[in-house]
Structure formats: C-alpha cells, structure tokens
C-alpha atoms as an extended CHARMM CRD file, in Angstrom:
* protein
*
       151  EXT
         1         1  UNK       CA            -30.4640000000       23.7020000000      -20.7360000000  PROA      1               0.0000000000
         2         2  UNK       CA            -27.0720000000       22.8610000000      -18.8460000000  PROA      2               0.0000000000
         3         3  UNK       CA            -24.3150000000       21.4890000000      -21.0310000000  PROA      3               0.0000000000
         4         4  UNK       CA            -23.8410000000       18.1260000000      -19.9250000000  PROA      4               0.0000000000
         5         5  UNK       CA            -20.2840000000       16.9750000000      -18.4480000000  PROA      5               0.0000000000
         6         6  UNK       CA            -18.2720000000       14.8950000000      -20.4990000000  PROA      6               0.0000000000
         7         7  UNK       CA            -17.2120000000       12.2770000000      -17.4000000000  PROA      7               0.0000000000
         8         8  UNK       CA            -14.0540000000       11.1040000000      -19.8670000000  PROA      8               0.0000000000
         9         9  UNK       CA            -12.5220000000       14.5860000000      -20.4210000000  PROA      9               0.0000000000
        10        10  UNK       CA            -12.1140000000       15.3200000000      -16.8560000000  PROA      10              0.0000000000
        11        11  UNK       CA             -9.0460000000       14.3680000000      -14.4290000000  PROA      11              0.0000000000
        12        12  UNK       CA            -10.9670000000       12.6890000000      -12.1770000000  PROA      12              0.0000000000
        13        13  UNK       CA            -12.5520000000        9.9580000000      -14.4070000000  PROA      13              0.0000000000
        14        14  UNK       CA             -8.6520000000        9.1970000000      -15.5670000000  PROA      14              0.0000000000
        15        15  UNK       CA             -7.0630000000        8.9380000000      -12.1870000000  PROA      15              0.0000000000
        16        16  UNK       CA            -10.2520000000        6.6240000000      -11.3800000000  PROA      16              0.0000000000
        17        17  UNK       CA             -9.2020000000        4.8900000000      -14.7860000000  PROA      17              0.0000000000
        18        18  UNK       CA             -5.6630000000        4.7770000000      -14.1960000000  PROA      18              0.0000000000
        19        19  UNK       CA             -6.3840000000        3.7150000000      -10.2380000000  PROA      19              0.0000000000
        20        20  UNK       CA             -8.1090000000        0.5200000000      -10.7430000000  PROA      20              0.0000000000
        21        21  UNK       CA             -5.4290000000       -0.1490000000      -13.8850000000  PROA      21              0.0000000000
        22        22  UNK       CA             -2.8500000000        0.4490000000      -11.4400000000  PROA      22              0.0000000000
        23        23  UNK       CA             -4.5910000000       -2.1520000000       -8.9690000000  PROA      23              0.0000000000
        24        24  UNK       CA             -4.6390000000       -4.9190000000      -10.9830000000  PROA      24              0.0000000000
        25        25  UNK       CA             -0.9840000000       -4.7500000000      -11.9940000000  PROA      25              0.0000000000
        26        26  UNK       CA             -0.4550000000       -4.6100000000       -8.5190000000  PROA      26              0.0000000000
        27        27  UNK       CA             -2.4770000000       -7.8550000000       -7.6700000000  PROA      27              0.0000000000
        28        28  UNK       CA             -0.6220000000       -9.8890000000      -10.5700000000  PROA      28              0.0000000000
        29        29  UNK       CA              2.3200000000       -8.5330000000       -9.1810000000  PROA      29              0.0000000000
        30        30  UNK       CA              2.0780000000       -9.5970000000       -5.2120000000  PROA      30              0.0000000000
        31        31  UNK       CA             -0.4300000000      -12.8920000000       -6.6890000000  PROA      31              0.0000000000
        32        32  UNK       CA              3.0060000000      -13.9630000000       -8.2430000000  PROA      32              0.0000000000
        33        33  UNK       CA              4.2390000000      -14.8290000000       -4.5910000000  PROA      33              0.0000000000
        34        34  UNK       CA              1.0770000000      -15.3150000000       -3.4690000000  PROA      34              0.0000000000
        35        35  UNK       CA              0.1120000000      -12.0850000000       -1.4100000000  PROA      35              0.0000000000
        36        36  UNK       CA             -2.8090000000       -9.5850000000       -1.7980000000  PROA      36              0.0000000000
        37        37  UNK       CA             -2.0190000000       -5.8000000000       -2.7100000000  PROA      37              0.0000000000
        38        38  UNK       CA             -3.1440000000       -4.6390000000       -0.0360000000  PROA      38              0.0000000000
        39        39  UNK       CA             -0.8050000000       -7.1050000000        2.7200000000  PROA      39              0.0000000000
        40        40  UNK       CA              2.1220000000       -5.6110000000        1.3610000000  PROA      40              0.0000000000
        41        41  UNK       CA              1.3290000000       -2.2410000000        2.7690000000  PROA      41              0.0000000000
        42        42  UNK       CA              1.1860000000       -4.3800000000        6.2160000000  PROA      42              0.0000000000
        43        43  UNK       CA              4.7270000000       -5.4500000000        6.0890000000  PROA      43              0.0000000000
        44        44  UNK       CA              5.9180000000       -1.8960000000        4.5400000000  PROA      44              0.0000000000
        45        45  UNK       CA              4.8930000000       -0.9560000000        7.6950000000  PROA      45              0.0000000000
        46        46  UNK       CA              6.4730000000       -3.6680000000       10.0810000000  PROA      46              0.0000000000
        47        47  UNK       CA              9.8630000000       -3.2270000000        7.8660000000  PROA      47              0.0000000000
        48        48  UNK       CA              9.8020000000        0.2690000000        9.0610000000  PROA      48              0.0000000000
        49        49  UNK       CA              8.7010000000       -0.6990000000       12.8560000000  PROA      49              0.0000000000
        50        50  UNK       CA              8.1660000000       -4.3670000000       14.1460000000  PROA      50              0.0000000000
        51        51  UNK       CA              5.8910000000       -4.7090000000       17.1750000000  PROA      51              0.0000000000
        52        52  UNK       CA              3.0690000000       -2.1140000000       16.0760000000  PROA      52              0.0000000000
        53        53  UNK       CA             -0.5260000000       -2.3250000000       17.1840000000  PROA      53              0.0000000000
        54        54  UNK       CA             -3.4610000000       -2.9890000000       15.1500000000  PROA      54              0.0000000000
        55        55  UNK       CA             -4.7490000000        1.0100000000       15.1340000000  PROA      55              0.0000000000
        56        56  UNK       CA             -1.0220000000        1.8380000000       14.7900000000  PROA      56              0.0000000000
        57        57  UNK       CA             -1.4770000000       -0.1830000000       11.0200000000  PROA      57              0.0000000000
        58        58  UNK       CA             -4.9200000000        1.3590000000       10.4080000000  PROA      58              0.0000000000
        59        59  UNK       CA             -3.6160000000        4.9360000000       10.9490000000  PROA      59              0.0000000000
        60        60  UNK       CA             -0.0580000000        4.5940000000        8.8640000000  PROA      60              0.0000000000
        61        61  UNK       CA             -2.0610000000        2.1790000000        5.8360000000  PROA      61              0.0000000000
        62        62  UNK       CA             -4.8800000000        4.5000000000        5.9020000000  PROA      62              0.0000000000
        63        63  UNK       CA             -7.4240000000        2.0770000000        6.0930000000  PROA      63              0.0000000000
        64        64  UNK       CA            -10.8060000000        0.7850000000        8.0280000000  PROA      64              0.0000000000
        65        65  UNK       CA             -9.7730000000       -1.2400000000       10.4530000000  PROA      65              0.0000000000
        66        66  UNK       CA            -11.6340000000       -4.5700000000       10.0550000000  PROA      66              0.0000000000
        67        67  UNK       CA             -9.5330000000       -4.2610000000        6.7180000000  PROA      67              0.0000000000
        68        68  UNK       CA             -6.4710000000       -4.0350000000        8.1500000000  PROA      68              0.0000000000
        69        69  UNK       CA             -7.7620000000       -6.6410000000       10.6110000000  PROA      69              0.0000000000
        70        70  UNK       CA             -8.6040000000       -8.8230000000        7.5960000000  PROA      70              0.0000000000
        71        71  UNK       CA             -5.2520000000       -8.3480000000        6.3750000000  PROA      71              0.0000000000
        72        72  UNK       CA             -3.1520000000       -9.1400000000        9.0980000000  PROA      72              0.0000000000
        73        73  UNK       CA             -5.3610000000      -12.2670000000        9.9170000000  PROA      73              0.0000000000
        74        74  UNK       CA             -4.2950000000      -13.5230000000        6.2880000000  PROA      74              0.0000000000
        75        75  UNK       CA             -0.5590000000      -12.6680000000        7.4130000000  PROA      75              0.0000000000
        76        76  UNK       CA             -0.7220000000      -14.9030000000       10.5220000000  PROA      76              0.0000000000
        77        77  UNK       CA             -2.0800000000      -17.3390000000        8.0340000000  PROA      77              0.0000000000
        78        78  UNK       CA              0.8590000000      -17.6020000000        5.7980000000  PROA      78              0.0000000000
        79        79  UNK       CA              3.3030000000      -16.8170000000        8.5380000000  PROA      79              0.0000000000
        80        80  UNK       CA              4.2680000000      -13.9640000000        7.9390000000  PROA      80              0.0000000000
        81        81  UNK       CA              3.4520000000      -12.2730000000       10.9410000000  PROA      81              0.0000000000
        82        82  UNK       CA              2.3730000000      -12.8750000000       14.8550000000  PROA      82              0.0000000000
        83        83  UNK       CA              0.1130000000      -11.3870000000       16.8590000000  PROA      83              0.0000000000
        84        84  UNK       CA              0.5810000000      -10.8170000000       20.6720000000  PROA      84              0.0000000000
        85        85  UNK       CA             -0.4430000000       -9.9770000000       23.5920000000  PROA      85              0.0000000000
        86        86  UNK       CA              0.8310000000       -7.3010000000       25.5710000000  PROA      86              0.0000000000
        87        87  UNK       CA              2.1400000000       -8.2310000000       28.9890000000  PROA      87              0.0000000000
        88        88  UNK       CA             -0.0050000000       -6.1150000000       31.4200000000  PROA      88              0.0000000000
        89        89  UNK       CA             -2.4650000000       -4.7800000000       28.9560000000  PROA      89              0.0000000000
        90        90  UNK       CA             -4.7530000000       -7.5850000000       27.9150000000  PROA      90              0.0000000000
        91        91  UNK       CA             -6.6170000000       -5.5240000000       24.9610000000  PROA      91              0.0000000000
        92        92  UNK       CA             -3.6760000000       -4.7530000000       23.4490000000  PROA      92              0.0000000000
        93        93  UNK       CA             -2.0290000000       -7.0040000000       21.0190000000  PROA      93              0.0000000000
        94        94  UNK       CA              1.1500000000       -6.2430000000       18.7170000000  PROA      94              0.0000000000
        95        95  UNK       CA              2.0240000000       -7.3550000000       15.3970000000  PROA      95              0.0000000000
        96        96  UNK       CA              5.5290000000       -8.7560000000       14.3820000000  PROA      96              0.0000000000
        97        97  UNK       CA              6.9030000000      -10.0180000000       11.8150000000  PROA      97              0.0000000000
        98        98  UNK       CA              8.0910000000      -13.4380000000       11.6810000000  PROA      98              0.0000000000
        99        99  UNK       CA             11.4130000000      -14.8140000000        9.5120000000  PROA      99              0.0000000000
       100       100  UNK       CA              9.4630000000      -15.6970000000        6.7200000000  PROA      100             0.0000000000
       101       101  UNK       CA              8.1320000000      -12.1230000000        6.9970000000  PROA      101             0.0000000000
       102       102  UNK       CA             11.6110000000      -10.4950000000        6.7500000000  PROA      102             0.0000000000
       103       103  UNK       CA             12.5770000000      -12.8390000000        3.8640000000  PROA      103             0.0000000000
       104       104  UNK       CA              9.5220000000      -11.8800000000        2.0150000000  PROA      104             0.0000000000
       105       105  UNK       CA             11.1880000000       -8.3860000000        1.7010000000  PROA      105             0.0000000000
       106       106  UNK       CA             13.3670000000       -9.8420000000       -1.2960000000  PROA      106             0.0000000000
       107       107  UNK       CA             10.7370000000      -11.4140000000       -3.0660000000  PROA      107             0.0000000000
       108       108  UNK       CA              7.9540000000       -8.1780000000       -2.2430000000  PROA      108             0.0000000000
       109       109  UNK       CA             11.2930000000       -6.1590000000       -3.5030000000  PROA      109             0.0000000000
       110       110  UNK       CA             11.4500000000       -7.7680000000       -6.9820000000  PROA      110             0.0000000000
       111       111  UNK       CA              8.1390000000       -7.4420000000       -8.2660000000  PROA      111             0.0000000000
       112       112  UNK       CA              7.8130000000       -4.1820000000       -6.9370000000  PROA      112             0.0000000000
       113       113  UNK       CA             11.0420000000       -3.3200000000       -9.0130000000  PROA      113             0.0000000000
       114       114  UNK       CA              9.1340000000       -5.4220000000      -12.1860000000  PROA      114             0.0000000000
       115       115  UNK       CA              5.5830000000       -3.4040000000      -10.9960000000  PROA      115             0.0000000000
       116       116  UNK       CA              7.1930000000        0.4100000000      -11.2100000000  PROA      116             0.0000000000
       117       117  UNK       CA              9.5520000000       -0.1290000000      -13.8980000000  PROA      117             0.0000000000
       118       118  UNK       CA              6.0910000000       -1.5580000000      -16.3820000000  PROA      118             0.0000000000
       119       119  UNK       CA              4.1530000000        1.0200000000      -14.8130000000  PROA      119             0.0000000000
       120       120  UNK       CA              6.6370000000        3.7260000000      -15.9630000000  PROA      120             0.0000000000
       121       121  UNK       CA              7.4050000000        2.1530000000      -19.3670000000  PROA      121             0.0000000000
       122       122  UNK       CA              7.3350000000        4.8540000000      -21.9090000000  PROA      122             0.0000000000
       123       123  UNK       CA              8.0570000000        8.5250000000      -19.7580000000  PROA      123             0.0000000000
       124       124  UNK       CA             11.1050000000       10.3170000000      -19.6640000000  PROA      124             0.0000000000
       125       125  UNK       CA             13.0850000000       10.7650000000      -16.4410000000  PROA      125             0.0000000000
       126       126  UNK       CA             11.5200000000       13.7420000000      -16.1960000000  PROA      126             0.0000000000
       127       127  UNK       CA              8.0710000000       12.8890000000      -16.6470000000  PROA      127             0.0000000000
       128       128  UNK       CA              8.9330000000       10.1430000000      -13.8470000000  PROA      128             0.0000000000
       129       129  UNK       CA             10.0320000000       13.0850000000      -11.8440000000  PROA      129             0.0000000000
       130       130  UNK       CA              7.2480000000       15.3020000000      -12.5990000000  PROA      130             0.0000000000
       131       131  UNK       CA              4.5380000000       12.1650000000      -12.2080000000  PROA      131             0.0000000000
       132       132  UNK       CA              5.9890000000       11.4910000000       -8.5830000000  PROA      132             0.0000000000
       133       133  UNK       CA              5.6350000000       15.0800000000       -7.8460000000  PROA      133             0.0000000000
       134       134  UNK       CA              2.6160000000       15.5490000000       -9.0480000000  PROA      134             0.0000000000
       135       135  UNK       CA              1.0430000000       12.1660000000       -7.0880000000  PROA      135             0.0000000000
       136       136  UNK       CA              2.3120000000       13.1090000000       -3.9790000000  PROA      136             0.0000000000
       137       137  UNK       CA              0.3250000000       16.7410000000       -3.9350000000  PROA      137             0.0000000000
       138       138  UNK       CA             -2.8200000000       14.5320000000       -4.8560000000  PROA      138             0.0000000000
       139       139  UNK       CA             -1.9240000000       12.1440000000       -2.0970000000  PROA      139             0.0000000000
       140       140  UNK       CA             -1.4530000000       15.2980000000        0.5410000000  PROA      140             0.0000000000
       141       141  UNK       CA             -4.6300000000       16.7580000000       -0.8110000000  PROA      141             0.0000000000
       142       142  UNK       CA             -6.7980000000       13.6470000000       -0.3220000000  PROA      142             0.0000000000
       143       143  UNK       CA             -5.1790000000       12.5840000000        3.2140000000  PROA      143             0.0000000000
       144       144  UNK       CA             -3.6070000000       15.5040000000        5.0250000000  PROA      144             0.0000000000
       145       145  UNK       CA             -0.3810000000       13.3420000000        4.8830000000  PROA      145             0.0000000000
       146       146  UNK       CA              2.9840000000       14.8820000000        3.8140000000  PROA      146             0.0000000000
       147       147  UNK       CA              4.2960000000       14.5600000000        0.7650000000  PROA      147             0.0000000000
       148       148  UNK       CA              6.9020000000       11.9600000000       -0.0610000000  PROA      148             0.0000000000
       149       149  UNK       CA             10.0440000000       14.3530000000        0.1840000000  PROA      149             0.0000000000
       150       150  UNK       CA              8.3040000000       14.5010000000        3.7820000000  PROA      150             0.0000000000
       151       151  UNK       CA              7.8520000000       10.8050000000        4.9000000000  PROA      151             0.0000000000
C-alpha cells in the first residue's frame, strides 16, 4: 500500500496556511479605513495610470472580471472613483480616480507600512530579502508575470 501524504509537511499546505493568514491581516488592515483587500489593488492600479478601462483592471489585478466589476462598483460607492463613458465609443467606460481617491493614498500608505512591517516581525534583513525573492519566483511561476525587479 501507498504511503499516505502528510498534507502539513508539504510547501503547498503552508503557503495555503500562510495565504489566508496573510488575508486577514490584510482585511483588518484596509477595514481600519474602511476598504476591502481586494479595492486597494484597484487604486494601486489607478495611482500608476488614471483613466483605465474595466479589462485594463482585470488584466493588471489578475482577477475575474465581475470581481473587479464588484470592486470598482464599491469604489464609486465611497467615492473613490468614477466611471465614464468614452466619447465616441459607447461600450467603453474608464475608471478615474476621484480626490478622495488620491487622498486615500496616505491613509492606504500607513497601514500598508503597519501591514508589512507585522507581517515581517521577527526575520532578518536578509530573510526579508531572501522572502521577497523567493515570492516573486512563486508569483512568476503561477502567473507568467515578471518578477518584481521586473515591474
């Protein structure tokens, strides 16, 4: 009989493990000024280029489109960003950000700062280095996308 795996002793179960740990720090991060995890990824985006479309967002977040969709919609909700139209094209609609969206950048800025610096609590600079190394050849493995000394 086949020796059975031992799910805990394998990489994979603790970068599942350390995922969804890593998730909810995130949320009570971004819940502190009242955003979702995942918006913040939105306006990462806009910071880097206002006025993108919605299947610009889905391609650079990486993620299904209604979610993005969903996302944005919650955005508009809080004023953070606008949707609109496209003179001349009339399926085309473009995402900016709005003032309260660029101000947000301070606030999204310190609890990122509070979010890395807990998450890294305990590692050497070199372990830091080594860990961000290390994550971005599992991020270009998964995705195809370049690694961070590339974006």
């Amino acid at each position: 009989m086949a020796e059975l795996i031992k799910f805990e002793d394998t990489v994979s179960y603790l970068l599942a493990k350390v995922t969804t740990a890593f998730r909810n720090s995130l949320e009570r991060h971004m819940g502190k000024i009242h955003l979702h995890g995942g918006q913040i990824f939105i306006l990462f985006e806009l910071w880097k280029q206002d006025g993108l479309r919605l299947i610009d967002l889905v391609e650079r977040v990486n993620v299904a489109a209604p979610t993005v969709t969903k996302m944005v919609d919650g955005l508009i909700e809080i004023h953070l960003v606008t949707r609109t139209k496209i003179e001349g094209d009339n399926r085309s609609k473009r995402i900016f950000l709005t003032e309260g969206g660029r101000v947000m950048r301070g606030k999204i800025e310190a609890q990122w700062l509070e979010l890395e610096e807990s998450c890294l609590t305990g590692l050497t600079e070199t372990e830091r280095l080594v860990l961000f190394e290390l994550l971005g050849k599992l991020r270009s493995s998964y995705t195809g996308a370049p690694g961070p000394e590339e974006d």
